[in-house]
ZAFI-816911 format. One record per atom (N, C-alpha, C): residue in one letter; x, y, z; atom name. Coordinates in nm, 3 decimals. Example, Ala and Ser with C-alpha at 12.3 -4.5 7.8 and 13.67 -1.06 7.14 Angstrom:
- a/1.319/-0.569/0.780/N .
- a/1.230/-0.450/0.780/CA .
- a/1.320/-0.330/0.780/C .
- s/1.285/-0.225/0.708/N .
- s/1.367/-0.106/0.714/CA .
- s/1.290/0.003/0.787/C .
***
This chain:
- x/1.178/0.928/1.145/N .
- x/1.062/0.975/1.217/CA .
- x/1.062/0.922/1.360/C .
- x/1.072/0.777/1.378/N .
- x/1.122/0.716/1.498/CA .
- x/1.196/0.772/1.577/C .
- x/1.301/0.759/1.473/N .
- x/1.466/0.783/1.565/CA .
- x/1.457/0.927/1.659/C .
- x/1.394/1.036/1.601/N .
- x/1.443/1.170/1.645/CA .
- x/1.293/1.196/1.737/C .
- x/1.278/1.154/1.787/N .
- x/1.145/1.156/1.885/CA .
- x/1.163/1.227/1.959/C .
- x/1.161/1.358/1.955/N .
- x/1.176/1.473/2.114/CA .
- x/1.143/1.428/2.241/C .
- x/1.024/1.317/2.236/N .
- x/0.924/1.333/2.343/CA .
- x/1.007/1.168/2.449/C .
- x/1.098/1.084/2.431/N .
- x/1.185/0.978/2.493/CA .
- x/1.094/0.892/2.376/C .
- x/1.067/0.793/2.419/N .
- x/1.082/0.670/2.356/CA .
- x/0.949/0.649/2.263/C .
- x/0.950/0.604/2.112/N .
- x/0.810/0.673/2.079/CA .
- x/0.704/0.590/2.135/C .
- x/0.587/0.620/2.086/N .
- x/0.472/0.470/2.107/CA .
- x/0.426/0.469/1.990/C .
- x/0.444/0.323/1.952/N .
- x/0.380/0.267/1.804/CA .
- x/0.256/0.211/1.858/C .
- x/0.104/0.256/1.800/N .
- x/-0.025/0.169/1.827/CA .
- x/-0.023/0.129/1.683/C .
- x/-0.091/0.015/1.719/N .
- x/-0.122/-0.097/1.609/CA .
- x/-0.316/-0.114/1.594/C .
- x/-0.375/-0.069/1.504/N .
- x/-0.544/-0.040/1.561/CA .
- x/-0.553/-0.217/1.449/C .
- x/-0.654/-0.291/1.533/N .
- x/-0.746/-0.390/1.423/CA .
- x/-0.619/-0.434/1.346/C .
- x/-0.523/-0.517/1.439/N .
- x/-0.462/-0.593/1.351/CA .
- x/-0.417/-0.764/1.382/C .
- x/-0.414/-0.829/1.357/N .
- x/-0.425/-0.974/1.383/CA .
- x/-0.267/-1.062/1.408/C .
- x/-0.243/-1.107/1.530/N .
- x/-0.142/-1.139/1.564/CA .
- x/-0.106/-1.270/1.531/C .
- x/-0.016/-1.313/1.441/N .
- x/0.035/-1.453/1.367/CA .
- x/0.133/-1.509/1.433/C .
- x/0.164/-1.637/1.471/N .
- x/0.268/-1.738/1.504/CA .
- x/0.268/-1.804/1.378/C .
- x/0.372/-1.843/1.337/N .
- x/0.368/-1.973/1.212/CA .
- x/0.555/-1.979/1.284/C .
- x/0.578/-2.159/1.314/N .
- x/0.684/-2.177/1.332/CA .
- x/0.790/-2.084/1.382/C .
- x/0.746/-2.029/1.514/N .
- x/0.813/-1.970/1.588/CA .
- x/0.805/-1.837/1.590/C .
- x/0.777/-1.800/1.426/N .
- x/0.759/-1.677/1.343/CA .
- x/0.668/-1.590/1.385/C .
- x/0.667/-1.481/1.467/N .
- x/0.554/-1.404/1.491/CA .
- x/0.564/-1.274/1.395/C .
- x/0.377/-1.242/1.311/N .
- x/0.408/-1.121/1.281/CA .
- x/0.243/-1.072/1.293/C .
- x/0.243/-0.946/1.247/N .
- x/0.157/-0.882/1.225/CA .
- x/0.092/-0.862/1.094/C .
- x/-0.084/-0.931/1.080/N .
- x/-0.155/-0.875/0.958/CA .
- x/-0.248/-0.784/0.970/C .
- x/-0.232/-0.748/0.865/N .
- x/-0.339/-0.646/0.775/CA .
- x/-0.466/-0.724/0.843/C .
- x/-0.586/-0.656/0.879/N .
- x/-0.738/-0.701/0.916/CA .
- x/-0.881/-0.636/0.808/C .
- x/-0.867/-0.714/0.690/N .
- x/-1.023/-0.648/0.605/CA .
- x/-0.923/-0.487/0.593/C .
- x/-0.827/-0.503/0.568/N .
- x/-0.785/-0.327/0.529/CA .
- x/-0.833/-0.214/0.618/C .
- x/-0.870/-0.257/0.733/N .
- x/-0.867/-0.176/0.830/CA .
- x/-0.762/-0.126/0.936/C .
- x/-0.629/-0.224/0.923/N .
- x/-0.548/-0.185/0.989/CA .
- x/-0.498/-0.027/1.019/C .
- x/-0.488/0.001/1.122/N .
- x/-0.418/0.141/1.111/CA .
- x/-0.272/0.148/1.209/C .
- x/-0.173/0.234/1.202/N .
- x/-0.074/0.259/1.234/CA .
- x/-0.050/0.388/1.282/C .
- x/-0.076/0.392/1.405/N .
- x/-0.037/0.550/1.516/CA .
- x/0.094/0.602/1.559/C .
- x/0.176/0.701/1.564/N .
- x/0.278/0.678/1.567/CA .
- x/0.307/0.819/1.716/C .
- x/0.339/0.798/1.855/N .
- x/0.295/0.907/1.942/CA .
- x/0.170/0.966/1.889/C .
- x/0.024/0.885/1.922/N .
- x/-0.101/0.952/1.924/CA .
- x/-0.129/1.003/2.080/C .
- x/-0.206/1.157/2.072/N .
- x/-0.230/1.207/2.144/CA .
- x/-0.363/1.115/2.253/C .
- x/-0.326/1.028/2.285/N .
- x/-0.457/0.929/2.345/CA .
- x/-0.375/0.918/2.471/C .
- x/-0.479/0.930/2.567/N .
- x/-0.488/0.864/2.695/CA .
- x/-0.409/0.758/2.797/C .
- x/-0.389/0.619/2.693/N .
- x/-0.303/0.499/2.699/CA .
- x/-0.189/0.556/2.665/C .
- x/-0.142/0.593/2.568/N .
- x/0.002/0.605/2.509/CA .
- x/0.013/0.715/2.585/C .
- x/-0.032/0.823/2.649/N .
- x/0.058/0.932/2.755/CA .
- x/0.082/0.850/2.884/C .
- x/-0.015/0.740/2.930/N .
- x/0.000/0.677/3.031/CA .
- x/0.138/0.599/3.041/C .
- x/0.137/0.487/2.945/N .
- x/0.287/0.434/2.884/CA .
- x/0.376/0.515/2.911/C .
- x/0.406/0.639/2.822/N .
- x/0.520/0.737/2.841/CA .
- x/0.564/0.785/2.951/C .
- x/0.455/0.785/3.069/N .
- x/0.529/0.823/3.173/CA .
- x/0.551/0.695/3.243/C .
- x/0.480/0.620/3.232/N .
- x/0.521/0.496/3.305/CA .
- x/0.684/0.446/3.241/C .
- x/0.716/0.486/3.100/N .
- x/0.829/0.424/3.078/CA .
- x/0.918/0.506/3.145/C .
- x/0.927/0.684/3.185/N .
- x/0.962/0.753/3.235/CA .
- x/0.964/0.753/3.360/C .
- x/0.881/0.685/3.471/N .
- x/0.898/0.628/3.606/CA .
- x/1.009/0.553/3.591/C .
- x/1.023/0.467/3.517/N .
- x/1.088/0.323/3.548/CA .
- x/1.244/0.407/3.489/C .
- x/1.257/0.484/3.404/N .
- x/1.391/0.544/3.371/CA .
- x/1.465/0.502/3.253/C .
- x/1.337/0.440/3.158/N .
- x/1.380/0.326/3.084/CA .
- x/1.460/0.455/2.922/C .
- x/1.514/0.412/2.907/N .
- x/1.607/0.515/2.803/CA .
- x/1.605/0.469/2.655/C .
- x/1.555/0.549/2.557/N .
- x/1.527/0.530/2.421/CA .
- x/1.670/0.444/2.416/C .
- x/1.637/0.366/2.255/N .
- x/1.797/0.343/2.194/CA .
- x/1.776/0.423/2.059/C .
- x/1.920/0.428/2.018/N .
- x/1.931/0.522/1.924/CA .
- x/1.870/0.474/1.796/C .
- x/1.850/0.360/1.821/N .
- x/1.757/0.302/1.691/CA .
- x/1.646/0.189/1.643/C .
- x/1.548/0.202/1.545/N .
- x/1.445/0.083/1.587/CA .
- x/1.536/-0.003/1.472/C .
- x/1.484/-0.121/1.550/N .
- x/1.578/-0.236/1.453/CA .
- x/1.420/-0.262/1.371/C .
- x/1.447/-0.368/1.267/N .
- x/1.386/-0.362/1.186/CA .
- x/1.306/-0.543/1.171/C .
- x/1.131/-0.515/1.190/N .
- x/1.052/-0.659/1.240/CA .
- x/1.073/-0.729/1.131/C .
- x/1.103/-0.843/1.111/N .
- x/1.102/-0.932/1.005/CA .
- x/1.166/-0.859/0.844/C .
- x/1.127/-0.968/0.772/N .
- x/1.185/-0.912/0.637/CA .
- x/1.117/-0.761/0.515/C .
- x/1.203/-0.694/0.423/N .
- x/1.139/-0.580/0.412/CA .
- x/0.996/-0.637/0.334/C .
- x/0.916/-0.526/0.330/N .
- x/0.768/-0.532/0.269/CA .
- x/0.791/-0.516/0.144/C .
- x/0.761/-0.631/0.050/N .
- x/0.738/-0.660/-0.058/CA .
- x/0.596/-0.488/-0.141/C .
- x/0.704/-0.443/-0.231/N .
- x/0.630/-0.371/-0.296/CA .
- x/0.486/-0.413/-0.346/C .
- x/0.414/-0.357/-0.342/N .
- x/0.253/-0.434/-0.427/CA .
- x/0.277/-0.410/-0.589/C .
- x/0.185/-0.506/-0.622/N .
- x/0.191/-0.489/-0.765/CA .
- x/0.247/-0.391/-0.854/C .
- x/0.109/-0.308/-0.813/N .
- x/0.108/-0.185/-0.916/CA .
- x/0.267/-0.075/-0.867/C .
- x/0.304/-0.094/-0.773/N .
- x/0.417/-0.005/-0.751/CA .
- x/0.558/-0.075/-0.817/C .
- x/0.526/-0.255/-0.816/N .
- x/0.691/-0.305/-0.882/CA .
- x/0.657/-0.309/-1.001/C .
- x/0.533/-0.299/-1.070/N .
- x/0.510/-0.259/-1.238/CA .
- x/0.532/-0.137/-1.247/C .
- x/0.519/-0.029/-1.207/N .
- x/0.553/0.115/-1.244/CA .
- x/0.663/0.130/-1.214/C .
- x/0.731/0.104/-1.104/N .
- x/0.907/0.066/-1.135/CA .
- x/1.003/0.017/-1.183/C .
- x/0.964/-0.041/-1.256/N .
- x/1.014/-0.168/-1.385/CA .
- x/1.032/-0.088/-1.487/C .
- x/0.931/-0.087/-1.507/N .
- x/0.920/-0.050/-1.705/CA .
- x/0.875/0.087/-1.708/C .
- x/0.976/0.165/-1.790/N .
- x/1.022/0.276/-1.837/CA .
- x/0.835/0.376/-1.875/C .
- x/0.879/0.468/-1.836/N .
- x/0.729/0.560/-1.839/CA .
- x/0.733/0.632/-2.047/C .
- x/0.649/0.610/-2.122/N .
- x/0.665/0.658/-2.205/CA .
- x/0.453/0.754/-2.238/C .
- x/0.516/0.835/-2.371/N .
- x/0.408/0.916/-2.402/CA .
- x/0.383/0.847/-2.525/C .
- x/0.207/0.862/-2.542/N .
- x/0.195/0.825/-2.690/CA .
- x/0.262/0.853/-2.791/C .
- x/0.227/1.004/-2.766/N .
- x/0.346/1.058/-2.872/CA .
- x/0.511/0.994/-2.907/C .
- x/0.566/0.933/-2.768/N .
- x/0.703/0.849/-2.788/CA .
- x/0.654/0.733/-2.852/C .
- x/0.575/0.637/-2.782/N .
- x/0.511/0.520/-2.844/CA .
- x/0.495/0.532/-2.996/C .
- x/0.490/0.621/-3.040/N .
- x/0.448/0.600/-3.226/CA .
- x/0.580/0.671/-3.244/C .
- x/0.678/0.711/-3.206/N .
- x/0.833/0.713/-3.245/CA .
- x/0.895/0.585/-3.271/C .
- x/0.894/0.491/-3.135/N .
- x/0.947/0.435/-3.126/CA .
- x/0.994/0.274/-3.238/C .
- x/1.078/0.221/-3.251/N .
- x/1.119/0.175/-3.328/CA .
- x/1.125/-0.007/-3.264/C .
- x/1.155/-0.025/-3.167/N .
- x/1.147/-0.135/-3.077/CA .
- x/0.987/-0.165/-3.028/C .
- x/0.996/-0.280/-2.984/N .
- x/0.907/-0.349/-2.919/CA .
- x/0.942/-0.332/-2.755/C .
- x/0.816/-0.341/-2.644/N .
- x/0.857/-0.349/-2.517/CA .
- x/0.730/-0.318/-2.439/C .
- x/0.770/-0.280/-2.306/N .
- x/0.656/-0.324/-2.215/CA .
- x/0.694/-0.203/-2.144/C .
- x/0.587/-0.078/-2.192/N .
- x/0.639/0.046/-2.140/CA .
- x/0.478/0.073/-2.044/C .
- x/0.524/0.187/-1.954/N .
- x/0.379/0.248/-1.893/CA .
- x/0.355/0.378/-1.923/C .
- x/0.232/0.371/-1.972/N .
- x/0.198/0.495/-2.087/CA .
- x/0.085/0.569/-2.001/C .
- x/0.059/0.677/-1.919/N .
- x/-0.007/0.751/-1.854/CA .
- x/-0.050/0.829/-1.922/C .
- x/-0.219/0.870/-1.996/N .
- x/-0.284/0.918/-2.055/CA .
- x/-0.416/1.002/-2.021/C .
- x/-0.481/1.100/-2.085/N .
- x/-0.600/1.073/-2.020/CA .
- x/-0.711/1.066/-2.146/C .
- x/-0.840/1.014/-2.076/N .
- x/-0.938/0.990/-2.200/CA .
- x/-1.022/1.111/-2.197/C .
- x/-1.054/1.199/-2.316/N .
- x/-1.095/1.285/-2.319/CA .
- x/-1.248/1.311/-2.374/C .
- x/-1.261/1.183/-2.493/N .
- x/-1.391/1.143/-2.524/CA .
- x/-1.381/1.012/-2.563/C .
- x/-1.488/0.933/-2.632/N .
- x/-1.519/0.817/-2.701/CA .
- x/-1.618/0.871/-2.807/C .
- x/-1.603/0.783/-2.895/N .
- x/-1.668/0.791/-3.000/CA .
- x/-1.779/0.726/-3.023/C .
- x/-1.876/0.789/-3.040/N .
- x/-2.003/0.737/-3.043/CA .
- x/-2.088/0.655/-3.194/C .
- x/-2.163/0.558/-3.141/N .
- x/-2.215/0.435/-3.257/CA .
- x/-2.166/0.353/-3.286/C .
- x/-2.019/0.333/-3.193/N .
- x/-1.905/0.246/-3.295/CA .
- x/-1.947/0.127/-3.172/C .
- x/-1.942/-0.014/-3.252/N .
- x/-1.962/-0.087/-3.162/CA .
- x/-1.820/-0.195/-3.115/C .
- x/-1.770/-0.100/-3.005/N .
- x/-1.626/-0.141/-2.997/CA .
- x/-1.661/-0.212/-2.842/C .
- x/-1.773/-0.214/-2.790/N .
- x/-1.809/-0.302/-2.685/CA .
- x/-1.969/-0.349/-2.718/C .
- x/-2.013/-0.452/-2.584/N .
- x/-2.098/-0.512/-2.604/CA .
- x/-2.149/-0.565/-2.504/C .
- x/-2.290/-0.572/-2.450/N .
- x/-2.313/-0.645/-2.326/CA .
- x/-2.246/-0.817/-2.377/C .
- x/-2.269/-0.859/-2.252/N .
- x/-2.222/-1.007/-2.231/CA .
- x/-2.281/-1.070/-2.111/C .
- x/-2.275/-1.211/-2.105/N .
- x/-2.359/-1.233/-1.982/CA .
- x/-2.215/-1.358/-1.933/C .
- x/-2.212/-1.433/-1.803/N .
- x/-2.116/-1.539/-1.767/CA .
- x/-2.070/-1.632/-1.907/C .
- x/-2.125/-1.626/-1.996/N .
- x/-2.119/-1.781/-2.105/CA .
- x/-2.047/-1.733/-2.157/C .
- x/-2.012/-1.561/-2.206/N .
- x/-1.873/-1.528/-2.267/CA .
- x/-1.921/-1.493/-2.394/C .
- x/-2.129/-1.469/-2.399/N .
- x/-2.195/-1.496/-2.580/CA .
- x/-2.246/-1.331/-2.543/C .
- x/-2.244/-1.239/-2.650/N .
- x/-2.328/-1.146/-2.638/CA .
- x/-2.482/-1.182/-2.640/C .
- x/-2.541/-1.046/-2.614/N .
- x/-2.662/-1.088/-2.528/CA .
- x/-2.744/-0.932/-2.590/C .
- x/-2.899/-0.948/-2.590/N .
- x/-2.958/-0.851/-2.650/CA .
- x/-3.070/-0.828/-2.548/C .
- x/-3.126/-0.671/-2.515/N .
- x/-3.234/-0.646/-2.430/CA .
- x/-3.347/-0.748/-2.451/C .
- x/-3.389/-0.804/-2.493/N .
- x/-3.466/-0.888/-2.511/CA .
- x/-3.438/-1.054/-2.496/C .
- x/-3.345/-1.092/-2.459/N .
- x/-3.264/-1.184/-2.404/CA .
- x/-3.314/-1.245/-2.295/C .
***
């Protein structure tokens, strides 16, 4: 997306994000999950930049090198890449034990059964009159 930039050299904006030193180490965080990432936005500043980098004659390189080390997958994406996707229907085949991810949907519950229960912090069920 970088690399093939029609327009010369791209402009990366960085919106609401918090600039880190630790031992020499500079990087960029995430801010309250507001961070955002612009990549040639049609704004004002970044056409200004572009021609200013275009005054000066300054010439793309053929490639962005890459900031610090790669981004650690989040959770839920290195658990769904791990372990093998199965169906209920496989699950009651199966013959082994294991740690599969089973994508379902709930269609009803059954009603009167008391398969839950209020609770309060102490971990004791608890009654409207409580």
């Amino acid at each position: 997306m970088l690399g093939k930039s029609p327009g010369g050299i791209p402009v990366v904006v960085v919106q609401f994000a918090k600039l880190k030193i630790f031992k020499e180490n500079v990087s960029i965080q995430n801010v309250m999950n507001t961070t955002r990432i612009l990549v040639n936005p049609e704004i004002e500043e970044a056409l200004a930049l572009k021609n200013v980098i275009a005054e000066y004659g300054i010439a793309p390189t053929s490639f962005v090198s890459l900031l610090g080390s790669r981004g650690k997958p989040s959770l839920e994406d290195d658990f769904l890449g791990i372990y093998p996707k199965k169906s209920i229907s496989q699950l009651n085949q199966m013959t082994e034990d294991g740690i599969f991810v089973v994508c379902a949907i709930v269609d009803g519950l059954v009603d009167g059964e008391d398969w839950w229960y209020p609770a309060c912090k102490c971990h004791r069920s608890v009654t409207r009159d409580s």
